[in-house]
N, CA, C, O and CB atoms as a CASP TS submission, in Angstrom:
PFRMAT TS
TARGET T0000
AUTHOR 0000-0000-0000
METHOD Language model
MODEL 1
PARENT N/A
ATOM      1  N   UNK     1     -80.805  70.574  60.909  1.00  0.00           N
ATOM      2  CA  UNK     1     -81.995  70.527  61.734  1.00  0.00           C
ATOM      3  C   UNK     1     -83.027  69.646  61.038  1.00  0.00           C
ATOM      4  O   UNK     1     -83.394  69.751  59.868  1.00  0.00           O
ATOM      5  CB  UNK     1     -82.556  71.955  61.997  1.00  0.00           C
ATOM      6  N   UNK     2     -83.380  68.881  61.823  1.00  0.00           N
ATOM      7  CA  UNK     2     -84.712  67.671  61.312  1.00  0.00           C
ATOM      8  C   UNK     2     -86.051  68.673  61.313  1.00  0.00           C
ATOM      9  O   UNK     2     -86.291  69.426  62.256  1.00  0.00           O
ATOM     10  CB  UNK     2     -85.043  66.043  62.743  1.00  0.00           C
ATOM     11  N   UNK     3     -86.996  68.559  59.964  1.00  0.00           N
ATOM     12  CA  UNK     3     -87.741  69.338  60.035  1.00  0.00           C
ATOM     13  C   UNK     3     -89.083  68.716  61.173  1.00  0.00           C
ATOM     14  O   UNK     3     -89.378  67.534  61.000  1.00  0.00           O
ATOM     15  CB  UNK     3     -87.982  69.678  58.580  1.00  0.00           C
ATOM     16  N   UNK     4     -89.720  69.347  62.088  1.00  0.00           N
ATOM     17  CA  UNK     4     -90.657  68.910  63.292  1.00  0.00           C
ATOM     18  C   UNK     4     -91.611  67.940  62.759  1.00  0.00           C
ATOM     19  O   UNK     4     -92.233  67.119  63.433  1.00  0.00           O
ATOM     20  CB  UNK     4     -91.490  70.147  63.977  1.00  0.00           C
ATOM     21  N   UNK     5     -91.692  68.142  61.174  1.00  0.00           N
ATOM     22  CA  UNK     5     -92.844  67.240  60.614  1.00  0.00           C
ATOM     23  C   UNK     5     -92.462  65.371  60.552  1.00  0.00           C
ATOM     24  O   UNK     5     -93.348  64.523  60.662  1.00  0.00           O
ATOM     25  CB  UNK     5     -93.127  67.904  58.873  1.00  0.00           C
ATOM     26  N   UNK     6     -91.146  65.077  60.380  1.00  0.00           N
ATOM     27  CA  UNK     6     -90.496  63.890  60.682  1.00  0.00           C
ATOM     28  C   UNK     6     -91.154  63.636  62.742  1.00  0.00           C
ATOM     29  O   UNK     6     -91.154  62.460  63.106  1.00  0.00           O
ATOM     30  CB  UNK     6     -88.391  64.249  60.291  1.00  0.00           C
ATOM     31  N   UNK     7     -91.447  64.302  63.416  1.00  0.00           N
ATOM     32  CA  UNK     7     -91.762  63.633  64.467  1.00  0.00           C
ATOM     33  C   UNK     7     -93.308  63.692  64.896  1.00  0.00           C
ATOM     34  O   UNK     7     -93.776  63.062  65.845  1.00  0.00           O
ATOM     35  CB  UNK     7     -90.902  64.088  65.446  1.00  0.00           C
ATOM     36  N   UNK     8     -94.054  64.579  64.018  1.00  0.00           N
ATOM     37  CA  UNK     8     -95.635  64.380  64.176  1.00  0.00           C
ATOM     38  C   UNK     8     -96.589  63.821  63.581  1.00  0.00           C
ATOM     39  O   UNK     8     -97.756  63.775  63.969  1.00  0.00           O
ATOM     40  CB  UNK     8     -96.137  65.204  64.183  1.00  0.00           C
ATOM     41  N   UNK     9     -95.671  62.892  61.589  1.00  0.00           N
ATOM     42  CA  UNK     9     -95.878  61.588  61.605  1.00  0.00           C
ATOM     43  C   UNK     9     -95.824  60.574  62.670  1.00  0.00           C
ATOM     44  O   UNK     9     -96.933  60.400  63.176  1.00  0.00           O
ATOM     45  CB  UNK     9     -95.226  61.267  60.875  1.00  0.00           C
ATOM     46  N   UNK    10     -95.320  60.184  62.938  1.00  0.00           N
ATOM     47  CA  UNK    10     -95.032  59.054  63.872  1.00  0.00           C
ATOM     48  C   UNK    10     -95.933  59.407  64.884  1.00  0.00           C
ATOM     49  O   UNK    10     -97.096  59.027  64.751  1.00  0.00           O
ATOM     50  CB  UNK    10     -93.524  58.882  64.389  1.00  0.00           C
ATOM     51  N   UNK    11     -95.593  60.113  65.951  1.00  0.00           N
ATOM     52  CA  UNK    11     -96.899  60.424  66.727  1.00  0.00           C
ATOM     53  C   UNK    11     -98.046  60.637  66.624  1.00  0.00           C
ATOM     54  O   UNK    11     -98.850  60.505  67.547  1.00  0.00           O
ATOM     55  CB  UNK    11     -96.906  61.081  67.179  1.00  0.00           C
ATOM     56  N   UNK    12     -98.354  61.057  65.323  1.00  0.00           N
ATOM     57  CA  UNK    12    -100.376  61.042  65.189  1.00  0.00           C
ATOM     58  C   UNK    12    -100.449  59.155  64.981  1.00  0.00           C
ATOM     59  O   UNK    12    -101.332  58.381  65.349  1.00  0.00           O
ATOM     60  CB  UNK    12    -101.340  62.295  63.004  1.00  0.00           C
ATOM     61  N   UNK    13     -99.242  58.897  64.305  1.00  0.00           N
ATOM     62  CA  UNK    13     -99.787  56.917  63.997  1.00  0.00           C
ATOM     63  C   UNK    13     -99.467  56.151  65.449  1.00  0.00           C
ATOM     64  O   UNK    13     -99.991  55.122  65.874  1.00  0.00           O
ATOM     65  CB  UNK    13     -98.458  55.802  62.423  1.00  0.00           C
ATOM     66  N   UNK    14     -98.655  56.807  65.942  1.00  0.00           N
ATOM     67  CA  UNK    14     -98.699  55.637  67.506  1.00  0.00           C
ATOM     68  C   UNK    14     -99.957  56.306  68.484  1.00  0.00           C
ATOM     69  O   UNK    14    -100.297  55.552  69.396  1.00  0.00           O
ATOM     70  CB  UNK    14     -96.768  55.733  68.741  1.00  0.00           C
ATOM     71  N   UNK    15    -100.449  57.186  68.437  1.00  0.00           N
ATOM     72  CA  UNK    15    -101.815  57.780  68.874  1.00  0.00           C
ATOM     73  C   UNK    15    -102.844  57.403  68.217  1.00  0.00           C
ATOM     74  O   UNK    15    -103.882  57.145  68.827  1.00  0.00           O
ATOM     75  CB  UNK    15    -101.903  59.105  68.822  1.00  0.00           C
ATOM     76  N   UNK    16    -102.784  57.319  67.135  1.00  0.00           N
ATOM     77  CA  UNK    16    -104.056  56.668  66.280  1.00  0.00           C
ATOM     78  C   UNK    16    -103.965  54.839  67.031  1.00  0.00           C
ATOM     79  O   UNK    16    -104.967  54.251  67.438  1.00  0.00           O
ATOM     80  CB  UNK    16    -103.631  56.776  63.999  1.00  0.00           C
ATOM     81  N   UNK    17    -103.242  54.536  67.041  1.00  0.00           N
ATOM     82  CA  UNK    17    -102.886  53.431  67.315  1.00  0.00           C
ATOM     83  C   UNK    17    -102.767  53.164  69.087  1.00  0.00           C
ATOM     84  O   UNK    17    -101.871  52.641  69.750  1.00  0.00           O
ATOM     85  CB  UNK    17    -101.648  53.297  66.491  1.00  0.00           C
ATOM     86  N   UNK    18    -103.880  53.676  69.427  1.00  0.00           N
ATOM     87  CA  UNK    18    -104.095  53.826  70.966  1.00  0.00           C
ATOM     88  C   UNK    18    -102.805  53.877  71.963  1.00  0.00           C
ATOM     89  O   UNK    18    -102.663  53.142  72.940  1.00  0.00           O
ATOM     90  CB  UNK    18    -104.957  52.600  71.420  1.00  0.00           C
ATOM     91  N   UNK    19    -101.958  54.807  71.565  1.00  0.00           N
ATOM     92  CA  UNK    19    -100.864  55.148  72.029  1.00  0.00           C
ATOM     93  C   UNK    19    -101.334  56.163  73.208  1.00  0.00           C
ATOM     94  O   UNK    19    -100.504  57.029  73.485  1.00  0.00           O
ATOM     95  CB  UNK    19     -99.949  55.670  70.916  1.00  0.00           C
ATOM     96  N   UNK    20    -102.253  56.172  73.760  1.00  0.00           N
ATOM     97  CA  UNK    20    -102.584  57.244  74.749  1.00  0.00           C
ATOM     98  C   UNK    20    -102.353  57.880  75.943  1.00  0.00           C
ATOM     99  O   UNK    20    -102.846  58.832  76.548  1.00  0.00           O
ATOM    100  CB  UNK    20    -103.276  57.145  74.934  1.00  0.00           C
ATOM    101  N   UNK    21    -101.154  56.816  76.173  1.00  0.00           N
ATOM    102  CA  UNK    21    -100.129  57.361  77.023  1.00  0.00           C
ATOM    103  C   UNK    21     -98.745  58.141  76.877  1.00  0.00           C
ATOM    104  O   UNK    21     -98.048  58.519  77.819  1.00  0.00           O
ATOM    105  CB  UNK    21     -99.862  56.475  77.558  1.00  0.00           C
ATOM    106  N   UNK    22     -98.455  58.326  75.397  1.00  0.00           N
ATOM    107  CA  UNK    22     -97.536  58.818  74.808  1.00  0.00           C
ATOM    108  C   UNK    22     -98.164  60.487  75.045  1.00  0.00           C
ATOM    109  O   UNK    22     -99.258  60.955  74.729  1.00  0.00           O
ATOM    110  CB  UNK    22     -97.315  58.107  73.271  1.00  0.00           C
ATOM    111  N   UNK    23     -96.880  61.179  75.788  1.00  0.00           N
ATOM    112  CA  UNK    23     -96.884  62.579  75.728  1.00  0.00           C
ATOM    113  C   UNK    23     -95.809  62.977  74.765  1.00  0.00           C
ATOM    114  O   UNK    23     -94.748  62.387  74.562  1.00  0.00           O
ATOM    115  CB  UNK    23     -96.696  63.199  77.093  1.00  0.00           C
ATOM    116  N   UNK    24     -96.506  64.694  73.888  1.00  0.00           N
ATOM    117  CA  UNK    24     -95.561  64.949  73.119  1.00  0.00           C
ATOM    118  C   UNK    24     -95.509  66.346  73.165  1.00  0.00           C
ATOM    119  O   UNK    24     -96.524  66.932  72.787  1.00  0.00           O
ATOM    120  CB  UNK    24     -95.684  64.387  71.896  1.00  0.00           C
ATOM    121  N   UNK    25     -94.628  66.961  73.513  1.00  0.00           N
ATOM    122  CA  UNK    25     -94.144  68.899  73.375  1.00  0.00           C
ATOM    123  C   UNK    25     -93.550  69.359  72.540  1.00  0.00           C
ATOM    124  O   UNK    25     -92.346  69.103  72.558  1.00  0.00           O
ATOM    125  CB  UNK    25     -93.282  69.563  74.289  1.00  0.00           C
ATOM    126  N   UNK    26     -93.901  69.957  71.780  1.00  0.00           N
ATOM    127  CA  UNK    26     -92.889  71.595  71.045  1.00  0.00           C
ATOM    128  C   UNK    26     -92.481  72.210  71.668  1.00  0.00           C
ATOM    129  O   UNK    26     -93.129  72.704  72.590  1.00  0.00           O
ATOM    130  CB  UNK    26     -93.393  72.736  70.317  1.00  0.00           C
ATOM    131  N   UNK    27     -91.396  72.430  71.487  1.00  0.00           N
ATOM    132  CA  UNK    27     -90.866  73.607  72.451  1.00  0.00           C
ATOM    133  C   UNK    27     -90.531  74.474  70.632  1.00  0.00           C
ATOM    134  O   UNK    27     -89.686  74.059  69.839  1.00  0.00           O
ATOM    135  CB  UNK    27     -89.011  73.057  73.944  1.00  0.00           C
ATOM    136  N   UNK    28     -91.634  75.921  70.342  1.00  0.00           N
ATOM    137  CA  UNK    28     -90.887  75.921  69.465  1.00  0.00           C
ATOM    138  C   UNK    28     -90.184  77.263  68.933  1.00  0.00           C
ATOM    139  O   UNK    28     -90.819  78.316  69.009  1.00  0.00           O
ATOM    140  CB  UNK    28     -91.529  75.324  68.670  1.00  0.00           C
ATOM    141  N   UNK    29     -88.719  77.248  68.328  1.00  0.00           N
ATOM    142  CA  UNK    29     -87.901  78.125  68.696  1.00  0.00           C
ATOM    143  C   UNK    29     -86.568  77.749  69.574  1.00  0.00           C
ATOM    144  O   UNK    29     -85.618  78.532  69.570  1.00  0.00           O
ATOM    145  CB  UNK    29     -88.686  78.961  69.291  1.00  0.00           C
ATOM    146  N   UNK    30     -86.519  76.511  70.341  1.00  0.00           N
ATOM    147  CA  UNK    30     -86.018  76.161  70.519  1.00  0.00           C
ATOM    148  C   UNK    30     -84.416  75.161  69.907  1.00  0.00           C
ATOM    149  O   UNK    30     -83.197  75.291  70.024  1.00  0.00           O
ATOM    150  CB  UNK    30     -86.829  76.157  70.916  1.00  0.00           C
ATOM    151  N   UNK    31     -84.939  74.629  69.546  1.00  0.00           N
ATOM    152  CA  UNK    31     -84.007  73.751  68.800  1.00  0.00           C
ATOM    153  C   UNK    31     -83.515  72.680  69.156  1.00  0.00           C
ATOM    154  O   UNK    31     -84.466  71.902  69.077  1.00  0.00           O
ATOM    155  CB  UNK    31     -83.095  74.238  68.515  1.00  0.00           C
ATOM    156  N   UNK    32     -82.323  71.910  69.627  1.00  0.00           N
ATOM    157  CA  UNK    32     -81.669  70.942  70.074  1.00  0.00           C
ATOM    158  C   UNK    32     -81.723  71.325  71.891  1.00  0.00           C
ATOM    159  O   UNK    32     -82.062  70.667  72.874  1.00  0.00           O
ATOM    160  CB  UNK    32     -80.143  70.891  69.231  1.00  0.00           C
ATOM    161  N   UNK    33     -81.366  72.280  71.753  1.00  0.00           N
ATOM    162  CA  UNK    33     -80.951  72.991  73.383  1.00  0.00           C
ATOM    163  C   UNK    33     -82.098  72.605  74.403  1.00  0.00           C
ATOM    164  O   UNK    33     -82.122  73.398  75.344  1.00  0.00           O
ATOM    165  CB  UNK    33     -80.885  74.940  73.376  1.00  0.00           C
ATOM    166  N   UNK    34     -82.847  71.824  74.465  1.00  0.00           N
ATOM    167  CA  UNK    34     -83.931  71.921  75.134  1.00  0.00           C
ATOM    168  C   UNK    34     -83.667  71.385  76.542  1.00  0.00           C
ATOM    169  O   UNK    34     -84.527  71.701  77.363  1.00  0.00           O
ATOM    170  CB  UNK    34     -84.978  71.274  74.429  1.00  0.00           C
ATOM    171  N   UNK    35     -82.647  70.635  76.988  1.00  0.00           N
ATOM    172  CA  UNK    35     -82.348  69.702  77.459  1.00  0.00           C
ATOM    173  C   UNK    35     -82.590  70.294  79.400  1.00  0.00           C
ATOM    174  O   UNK    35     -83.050  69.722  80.388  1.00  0.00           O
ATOM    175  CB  UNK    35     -80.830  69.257  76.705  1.00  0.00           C
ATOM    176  N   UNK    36     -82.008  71.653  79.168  1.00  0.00           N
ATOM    177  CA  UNK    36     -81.840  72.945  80.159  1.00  0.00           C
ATOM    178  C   UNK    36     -83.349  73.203  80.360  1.00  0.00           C
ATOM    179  O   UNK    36     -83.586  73.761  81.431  1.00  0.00           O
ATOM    180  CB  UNK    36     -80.931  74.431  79.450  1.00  0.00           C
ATOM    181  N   UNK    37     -84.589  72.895  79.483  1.00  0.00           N
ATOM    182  CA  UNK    37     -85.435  73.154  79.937  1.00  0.00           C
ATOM    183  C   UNK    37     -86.082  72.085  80.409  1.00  0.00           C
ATOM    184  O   UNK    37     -86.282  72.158  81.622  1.00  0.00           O
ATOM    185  CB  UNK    37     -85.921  73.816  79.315  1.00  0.00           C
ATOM    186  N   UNK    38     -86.571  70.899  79.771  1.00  0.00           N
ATOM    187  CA  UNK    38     -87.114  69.954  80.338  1.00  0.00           C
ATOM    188  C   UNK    38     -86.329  69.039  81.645  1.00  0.00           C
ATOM    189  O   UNK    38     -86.977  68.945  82.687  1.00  0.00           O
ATOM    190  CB  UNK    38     -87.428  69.239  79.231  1.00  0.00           C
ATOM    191  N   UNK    39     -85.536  68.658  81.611  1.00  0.00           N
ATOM    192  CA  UNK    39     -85.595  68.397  82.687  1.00  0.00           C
ATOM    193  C   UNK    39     -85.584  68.946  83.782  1.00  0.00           C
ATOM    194  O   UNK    39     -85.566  68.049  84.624  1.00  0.00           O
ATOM    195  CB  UNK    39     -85.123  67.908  82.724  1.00  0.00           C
ATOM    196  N   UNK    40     -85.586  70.192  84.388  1.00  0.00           N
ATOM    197  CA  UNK    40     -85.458  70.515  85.691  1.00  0.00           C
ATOM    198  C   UNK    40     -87.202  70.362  85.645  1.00  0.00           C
ATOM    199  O   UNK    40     -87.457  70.659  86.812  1.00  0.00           O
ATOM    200  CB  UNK    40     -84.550  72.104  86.139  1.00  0.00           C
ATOM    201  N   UNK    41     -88.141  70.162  85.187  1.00  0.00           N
ATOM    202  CA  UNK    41     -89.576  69.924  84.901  1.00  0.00           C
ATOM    203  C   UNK    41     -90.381  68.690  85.830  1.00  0.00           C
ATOM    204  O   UNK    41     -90.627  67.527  85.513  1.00  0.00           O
ATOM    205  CB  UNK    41     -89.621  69.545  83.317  1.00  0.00           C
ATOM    206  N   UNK    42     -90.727  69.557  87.301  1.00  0.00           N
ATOM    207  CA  UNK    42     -91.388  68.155  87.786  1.00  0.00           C
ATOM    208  C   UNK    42     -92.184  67.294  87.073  1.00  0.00           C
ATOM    209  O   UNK    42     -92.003  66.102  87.320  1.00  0.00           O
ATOM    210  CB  UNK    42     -92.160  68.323  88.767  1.00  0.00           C
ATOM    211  N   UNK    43     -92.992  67.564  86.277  1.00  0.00           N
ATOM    212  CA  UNK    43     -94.326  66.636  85.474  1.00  0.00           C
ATOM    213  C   UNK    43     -93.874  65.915  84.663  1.00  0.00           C
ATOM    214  O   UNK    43     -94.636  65.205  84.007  1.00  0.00           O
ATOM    215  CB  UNK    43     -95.430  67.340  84.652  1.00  0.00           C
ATOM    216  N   UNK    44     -92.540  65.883  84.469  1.00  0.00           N
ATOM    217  CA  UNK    44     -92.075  64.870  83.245  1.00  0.00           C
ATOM    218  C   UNK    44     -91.418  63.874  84.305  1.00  0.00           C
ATOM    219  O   UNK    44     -91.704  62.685  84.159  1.00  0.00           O
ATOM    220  CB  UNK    44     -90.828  65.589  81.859  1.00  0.00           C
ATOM    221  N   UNK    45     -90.536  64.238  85.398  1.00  0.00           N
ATOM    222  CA  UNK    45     -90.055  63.136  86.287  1.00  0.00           C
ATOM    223  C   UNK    45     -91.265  62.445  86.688  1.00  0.00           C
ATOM    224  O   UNK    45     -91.108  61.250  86.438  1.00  0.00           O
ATOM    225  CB  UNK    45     -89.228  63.623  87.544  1.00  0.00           C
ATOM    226  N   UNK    46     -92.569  62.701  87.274  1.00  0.00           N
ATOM    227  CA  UNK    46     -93.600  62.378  87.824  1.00  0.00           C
ATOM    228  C   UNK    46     -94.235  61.312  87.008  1.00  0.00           C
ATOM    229  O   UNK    46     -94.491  60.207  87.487  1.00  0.00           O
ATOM    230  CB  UNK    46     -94.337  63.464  88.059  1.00  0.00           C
ATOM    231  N   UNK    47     -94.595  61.772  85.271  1.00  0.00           N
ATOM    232  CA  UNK    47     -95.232  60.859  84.339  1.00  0.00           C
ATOM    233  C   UNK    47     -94.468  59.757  83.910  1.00  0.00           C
ATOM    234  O   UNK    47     -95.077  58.784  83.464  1.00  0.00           O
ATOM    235  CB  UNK    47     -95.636  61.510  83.227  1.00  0.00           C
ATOM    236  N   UNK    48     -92.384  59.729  84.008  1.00  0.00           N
ATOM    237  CA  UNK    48     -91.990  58.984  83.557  1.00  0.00           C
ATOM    238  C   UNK    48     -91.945  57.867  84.568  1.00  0.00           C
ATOM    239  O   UNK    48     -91.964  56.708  84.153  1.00  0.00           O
ATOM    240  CB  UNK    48     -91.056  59.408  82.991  1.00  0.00           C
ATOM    241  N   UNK    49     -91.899  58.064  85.582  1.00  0.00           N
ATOM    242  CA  UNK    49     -91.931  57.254  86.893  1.00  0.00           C
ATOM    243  C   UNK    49     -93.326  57.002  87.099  1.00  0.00           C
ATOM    244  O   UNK    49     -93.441  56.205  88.030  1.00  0.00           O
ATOM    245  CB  UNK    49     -91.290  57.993  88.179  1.00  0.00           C
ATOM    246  N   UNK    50     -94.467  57.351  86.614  1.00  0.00           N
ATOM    247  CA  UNK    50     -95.724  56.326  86.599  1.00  0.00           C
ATOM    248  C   UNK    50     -95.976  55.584  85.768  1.00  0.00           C
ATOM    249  O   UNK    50     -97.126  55.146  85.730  1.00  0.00           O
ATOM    250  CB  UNK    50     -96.791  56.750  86.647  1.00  0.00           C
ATOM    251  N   UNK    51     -95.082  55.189  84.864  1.00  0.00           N
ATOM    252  CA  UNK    51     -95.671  54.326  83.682  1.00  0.00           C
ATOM    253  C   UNK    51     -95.377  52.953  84.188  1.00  0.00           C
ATOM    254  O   UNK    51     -94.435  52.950  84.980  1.00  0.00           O
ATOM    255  CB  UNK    51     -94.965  54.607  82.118  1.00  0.00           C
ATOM    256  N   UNK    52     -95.919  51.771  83.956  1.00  0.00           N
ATOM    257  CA  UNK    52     -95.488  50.500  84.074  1.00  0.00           C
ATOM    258  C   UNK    52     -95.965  49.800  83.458  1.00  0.00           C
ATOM    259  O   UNK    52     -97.018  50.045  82.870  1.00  0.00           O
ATOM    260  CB  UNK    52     -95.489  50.035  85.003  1.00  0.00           C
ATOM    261  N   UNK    53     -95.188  48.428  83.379  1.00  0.00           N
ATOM    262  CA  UNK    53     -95.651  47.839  82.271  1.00  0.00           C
ATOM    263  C   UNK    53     -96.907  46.782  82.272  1.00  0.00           C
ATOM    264  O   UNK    53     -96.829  45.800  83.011  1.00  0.00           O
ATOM    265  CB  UNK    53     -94.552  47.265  81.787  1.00  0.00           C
ATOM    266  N   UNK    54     -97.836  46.940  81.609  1.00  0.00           N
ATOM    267  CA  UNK    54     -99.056  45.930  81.701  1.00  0.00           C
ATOM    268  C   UNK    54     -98.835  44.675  81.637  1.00  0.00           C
ATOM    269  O   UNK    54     -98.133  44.031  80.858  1.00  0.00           O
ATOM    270  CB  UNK    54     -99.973  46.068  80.767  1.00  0.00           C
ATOM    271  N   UNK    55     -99.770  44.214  82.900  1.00  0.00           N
ATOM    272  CA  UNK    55     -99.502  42.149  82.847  1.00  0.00           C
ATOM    273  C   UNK    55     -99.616  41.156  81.902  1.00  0.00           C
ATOM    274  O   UNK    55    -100.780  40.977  81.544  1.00  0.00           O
ATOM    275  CB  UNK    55    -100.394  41.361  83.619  1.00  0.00           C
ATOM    276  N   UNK    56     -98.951  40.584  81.478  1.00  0.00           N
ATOM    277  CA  UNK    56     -98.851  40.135  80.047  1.00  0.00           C
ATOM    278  C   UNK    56    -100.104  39.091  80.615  1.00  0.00           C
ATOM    279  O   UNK    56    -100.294  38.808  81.798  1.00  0.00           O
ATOM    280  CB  UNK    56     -97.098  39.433  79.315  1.00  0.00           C
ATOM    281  N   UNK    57    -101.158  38.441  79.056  1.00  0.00           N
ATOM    282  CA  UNK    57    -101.974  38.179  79.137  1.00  0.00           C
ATOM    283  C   UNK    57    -101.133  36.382  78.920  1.00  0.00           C
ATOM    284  O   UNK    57    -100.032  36.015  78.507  1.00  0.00           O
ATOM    285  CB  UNK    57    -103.010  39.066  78.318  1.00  0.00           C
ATOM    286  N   UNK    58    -102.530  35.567  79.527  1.00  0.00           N
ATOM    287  CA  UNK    58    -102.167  34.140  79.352  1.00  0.00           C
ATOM    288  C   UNK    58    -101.334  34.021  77.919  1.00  0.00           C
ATOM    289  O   UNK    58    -100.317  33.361  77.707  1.00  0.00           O
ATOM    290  CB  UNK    58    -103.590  33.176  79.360  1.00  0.00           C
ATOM    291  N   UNK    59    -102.092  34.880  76.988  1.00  0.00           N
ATOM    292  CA  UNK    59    -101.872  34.238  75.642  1.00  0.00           C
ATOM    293  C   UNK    59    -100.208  34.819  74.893  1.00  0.00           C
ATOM    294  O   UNK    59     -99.526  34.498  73.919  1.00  0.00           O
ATOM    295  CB  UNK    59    -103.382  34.769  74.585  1.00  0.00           C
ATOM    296  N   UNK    60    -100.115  35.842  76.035  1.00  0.00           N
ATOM    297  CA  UNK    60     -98.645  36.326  75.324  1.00  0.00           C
ATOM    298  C   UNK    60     -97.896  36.059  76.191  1.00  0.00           C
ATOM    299  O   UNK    60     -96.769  36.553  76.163  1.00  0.00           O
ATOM    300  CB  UNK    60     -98.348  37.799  74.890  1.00  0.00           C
ATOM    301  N   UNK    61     -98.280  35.200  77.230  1.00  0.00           N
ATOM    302  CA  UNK    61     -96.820  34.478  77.907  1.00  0.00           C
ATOM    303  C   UNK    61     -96.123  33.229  76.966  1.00  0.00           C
ATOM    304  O   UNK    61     -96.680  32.441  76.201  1.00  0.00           O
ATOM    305  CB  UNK    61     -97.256  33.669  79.570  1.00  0.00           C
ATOM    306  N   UNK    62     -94.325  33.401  77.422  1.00  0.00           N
ATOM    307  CA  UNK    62     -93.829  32.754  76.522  1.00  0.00           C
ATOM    308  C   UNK    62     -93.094  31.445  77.732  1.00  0.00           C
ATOM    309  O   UNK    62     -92.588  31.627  78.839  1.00  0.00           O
ATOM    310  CB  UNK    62     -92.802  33.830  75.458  1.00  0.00           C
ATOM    311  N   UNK    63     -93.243  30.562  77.197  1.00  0.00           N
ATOM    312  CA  UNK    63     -92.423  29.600  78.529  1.00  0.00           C
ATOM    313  C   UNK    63     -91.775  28.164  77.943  1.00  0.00           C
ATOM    314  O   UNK    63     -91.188  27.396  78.704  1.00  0.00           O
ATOM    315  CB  UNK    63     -93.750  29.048  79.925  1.00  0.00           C
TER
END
């Protein structure tokens, strides 16, 4: 088992790092098995299907 602290590095630095669209859950007690719970989860189908990707600016088009 990966201890939870390997994944809330990374997420406080891509949040610090105006990551503010990044959602993150504990499920905790759980373990690997989670799979049975989140997805039957409308709000996660809903948020993953609103994301899109921002219009790249003049300066980061590549041609």
């Amino acid at each position: 088992m990966v201890p939870v602290e390997r994944d809330r590095v990374p997420v406080a630095a891509v949040k610090a790092a105006s990551g503010l669209l990044m959602k993150y859950t504990e499920f905790p007690g759980v373990g690997h098995s989670l799979t049975g719970l989140i997805y039957p989860m409308p709000e996660l189908h809903r948020w993953l299907f609103e994301q899109r990707l921002a219009p790249a600016s003049a300066s980061e088009k590549v041609e």
